[in-house]
N, C-alpha and C positions, 0 to 999 in steps of 0.2 A: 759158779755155773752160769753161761747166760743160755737162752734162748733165742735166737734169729726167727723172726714171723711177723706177722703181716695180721693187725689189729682187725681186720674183714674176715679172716679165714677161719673156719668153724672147725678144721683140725686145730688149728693154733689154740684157739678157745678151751678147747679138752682137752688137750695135753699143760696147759695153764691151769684150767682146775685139777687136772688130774698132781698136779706137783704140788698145788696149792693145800688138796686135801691129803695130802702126807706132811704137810709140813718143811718141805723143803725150800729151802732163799733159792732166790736166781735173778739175773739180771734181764731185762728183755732189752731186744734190740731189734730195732723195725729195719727188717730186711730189706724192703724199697728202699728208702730213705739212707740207708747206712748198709749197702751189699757188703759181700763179705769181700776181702780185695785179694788178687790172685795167689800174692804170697797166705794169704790163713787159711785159700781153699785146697792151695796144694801143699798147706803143712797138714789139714783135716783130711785131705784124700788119702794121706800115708799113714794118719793115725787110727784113720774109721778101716783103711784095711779092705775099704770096699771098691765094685767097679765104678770107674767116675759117672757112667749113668745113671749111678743110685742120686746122684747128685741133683740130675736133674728134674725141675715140675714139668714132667708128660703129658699134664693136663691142661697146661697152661696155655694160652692164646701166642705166645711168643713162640713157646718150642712148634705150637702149630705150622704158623705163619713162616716161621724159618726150615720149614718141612725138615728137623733134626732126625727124627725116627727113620729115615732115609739117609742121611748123610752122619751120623754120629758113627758108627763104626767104621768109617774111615776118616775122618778127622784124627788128630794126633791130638794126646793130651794136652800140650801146650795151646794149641786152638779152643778147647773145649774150656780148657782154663778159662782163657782168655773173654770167652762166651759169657761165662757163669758170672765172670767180676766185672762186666758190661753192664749185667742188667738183673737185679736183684731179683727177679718175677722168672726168671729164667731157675732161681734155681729152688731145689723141695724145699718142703718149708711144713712143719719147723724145723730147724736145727739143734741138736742142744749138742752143749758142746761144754764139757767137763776136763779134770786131769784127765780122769780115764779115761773116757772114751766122747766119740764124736758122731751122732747118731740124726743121719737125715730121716724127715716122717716120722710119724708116733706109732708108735706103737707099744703098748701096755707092758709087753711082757720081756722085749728087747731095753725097755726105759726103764725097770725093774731091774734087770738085771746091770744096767751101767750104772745107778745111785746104793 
């Protein structure tokens, strides 16, 4: 199992202790530094099953500054791909990314049920 996130982010952080105090191994892997690259984000978008704007950080100063929440539902996934494995800050975070399943953002009861 790794993790994709960004050593600043205070989700990242809880979702870290939250693995940690069950006891589960995982790998981390600093999103900035090491994004994910287009082929793993479009094997995860087929495997998470989800829409590719789950993908995105909404909150982020990039998706701002690139006024996305405007122009993402016309963009083609191929583009959107392309986006996300540009610039690591561009996309949710954390990641955790399992056999089972591929899960952007934490959340307690969705991370529960993929471990």
């Amino acid at each position: 199992m790794t993790i994709l996130c960004l050593e600043t982010c205070t989700t990242c952080r809880r979702a870290r202790k939250w693995l940690d105090d069950r006891g589960v191994e995982y790998t981390v892997r600093p999103i900035r530094e090491q994004h994910p690259t287009y082929e793993e984000l479009h094997d995860w978008l087929k495997k998470s099953g989800l829409p590719i704007r789950r993908f995105f950080n909404t909150t982020g100063v990039m998706y701002r500054e690139l006024k996305l929440k405007d122009k993402i539902d016309t963009m083609s996934e191929d583009e959107l791909l392309r986006l996300l494995a540009g610039d690591g800050m561009l996309v949710k975070r954390p990641i955790l990314v399992s056999e089972k399943a591929v899960i952007p953002g934490f959340n307690e009861k969705t991370w529960e049920k993929a471990l």
